[in-house]
N, C-alpha and C positions, 0 to 999 in steps of 0.2 A: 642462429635463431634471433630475429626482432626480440626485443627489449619487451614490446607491445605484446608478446604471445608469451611470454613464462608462464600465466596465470594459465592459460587455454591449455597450453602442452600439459600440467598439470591435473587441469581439469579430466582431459581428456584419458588420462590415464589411472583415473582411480574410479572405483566402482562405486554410483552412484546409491545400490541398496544398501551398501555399508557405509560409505562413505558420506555419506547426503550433508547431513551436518558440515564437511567441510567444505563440500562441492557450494552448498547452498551460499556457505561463507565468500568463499571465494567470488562466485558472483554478484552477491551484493552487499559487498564492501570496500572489492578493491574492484572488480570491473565493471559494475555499476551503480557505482552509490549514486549520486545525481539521480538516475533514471528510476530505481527503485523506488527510493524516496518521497520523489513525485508521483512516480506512479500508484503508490497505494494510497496517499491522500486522494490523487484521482480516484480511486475506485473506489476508496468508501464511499462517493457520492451516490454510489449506486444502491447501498443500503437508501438511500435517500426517496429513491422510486419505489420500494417494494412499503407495501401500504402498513401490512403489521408492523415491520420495523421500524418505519420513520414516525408511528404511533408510539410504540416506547422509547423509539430516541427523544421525539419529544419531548415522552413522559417524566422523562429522566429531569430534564431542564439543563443536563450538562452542556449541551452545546448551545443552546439559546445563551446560560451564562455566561460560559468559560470559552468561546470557541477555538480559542489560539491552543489553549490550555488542554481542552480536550483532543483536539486534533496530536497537537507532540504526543501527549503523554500514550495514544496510542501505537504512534511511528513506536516511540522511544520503547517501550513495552515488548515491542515483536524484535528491534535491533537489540536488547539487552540478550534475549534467546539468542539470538542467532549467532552473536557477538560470543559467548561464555557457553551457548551450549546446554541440551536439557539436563545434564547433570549438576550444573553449577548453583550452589547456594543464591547466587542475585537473581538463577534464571527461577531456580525453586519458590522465590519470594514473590518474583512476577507470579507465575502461575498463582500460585494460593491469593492475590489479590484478585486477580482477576477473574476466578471461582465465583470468590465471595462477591466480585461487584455483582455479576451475570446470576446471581443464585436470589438476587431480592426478585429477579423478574419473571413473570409467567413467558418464558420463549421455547418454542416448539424445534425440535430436532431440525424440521425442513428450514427454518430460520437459522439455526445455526450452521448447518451445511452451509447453505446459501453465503455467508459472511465468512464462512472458513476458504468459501470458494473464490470470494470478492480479494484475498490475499493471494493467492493463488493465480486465479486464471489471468486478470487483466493485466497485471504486471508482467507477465511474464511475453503476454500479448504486445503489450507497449514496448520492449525490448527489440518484436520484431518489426516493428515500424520505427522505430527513432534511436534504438541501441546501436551502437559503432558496431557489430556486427550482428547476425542471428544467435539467438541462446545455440547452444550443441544439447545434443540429444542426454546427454548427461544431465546439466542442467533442468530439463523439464521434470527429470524421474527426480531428480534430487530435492527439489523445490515442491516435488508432490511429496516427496518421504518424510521432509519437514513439516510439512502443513498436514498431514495424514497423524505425524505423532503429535502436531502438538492439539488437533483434533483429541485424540485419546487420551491425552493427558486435558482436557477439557470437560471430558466425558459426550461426545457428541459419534453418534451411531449412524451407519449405512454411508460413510464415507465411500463415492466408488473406487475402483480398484485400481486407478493407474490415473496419470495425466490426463489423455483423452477422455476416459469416460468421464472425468469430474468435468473438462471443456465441457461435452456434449451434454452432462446433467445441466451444466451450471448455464447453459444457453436455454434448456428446455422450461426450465425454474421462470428464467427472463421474461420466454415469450409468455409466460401462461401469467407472470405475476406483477412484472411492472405496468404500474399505473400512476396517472398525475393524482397528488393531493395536497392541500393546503399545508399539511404537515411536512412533503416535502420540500417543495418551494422554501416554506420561511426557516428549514433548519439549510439549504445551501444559501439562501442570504447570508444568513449569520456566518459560516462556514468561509466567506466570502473573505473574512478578515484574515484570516490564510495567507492567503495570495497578497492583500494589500499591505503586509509586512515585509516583504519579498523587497518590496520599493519605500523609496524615501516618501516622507509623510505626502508632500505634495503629488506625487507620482502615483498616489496607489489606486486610482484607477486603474492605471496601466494594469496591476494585478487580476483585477476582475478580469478584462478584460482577456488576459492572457487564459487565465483558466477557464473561461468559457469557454476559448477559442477549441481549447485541449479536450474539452467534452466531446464525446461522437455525437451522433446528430440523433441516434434513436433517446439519449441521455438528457438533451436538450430537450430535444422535443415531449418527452413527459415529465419535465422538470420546470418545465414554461420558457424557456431562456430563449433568449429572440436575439442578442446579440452578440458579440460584433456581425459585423454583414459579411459575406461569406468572402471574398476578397481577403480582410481581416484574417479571415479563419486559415485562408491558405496559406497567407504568409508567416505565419505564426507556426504553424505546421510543418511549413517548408525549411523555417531558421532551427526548427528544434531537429529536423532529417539533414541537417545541413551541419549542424554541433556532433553528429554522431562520426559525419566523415570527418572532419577536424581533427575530433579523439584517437580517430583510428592511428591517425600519422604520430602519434604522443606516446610518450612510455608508459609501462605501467605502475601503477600506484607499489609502493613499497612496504605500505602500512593502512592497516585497518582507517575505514573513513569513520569509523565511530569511535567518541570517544566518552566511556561510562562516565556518570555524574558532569558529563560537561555541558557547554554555555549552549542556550538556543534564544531565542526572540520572546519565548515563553519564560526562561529561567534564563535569563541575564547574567547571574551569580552562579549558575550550574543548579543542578537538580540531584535529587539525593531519592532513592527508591523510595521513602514513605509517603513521597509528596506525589508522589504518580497516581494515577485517577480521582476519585470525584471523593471531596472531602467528609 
């Protein structure tokens, strides 16, 4: 057995309705951290289109502020579960903050599916366009068993019943709900700073740029983004499907890509649970 498949042979071999929790670990920490990681900053853009939500993200002012700040502290928040587990005291103290941030705001059940969805469905979409392989069938139910409990440990109701119907809700949601607004536009500018920390000070257009690139084009198009020119878009697209076959030929990771209380671009010094979400 390739060095490259331990993780897969594994995967494959434990049951994803009991198992999820590790199955889920497994794939995004040792066989996809890069691609996860980005992929769910990608997707939250998409709260971005949906008009209610980019109204209270607004409202909030946490991303207009903090945007570095707020973008980690949400990766970091979903990685600390995933990483310890819903039984775990760090993962228990996520939860209860994250209650109480969500509990100042008026937000309706269909919005909270929506955003349980936005963790869920895209990333695991983007896996199957630029991941060193297709997720396995494992994974999909795995990745819905997580986001299904950590839904009910959120208290959010009429989650569907499996991976596909959440896709097929979470599509139906899209065409009836995303629309262009001023509120969303100025919360991806801001958002922007993201990417332009990725690159050295002078370079961080290239950031923008790159994450535009990384948008689909129905995401683009109600979000106003007009650029790079599509040329741009491909090749940017084409290096990141091109990173995936590289990986494949490489071994596999040996140890979790997370690491609790450590260093990011936001927390220089490392970060410590009390400091995670909005002050």
């Amino acid at each position: 057995m390739r060095d490259r498949d331990r993780h897969v042979t594994e995967i494959s071999r434990l049951d994803p309705e009991v198992d999820y929790q590790r199955v889920y670990r497994l794939t995004t920490l040792y066989e996809f951290p890069f691609d996860v990681a980005l992929a769910l900053q990608m997707s939250f853009y998409r709260t971005y289109a949906i008009p209610s939500i980019s109204a209270t993200l607004a409202a909030s002012g946490e991303i207009a502020a903090r945007p570095v700040k707020r973008g980690e502290d949400t990766g970091l928040m979903v990685f600390e579960i995933v990483e310890h587990g819903f039984e775990h005291e760090r993962s228990r103290r996520i939860l209860r903050a994250m209650n109480a941030m969500h509990r100042k705001w008026d937000i309706g059940q269909d919005e909270f599916r929506y955003v349980l969805g936005v963790f869920l469905v895209p990333p695991m979409r983007w896996l199957e366009v630029y991941g060193y392989r297709k997720p396995l069938p494992q994974e999909y139910t795995a990745a819905y068993r997580f986001y299904r409990e950590l839904g009910e440990r959120m208290g959010i109701t009429g989650v569907p019943g499996s991976y596909a119907e959440f896709a097929a809700w979470f599509d139906a949601y899209e065409r009836e709900h995303l629309r262009p607004t001023p509120h969303g536009k100025a919360l991806l500018a801001a958002s922007h700073q993201l990417f332009v920390n990725r690159f050295p000070p002078r370079l961080g257009f290239l950031g923008v740029t790159m994450g535009n690139a990384l948008l689909d084009d129905t995401l683009r198009r109600v979000l106003g983004v007009t650029g790079p020119p599509a040329p741009v878009r491909w090749a940017i697209r084409a290096a990141f499907r091109l990173r995936g076959r590289v990986i494949r030929l490489s071994d596999a990771r040996q140890n979790s890509a997370f690491t609790p209380d450590g260093v990011t671009p936001g927390y220089p010094e490392g970060y410590t649970l009390d400091r995670l979400g909005p002050p």
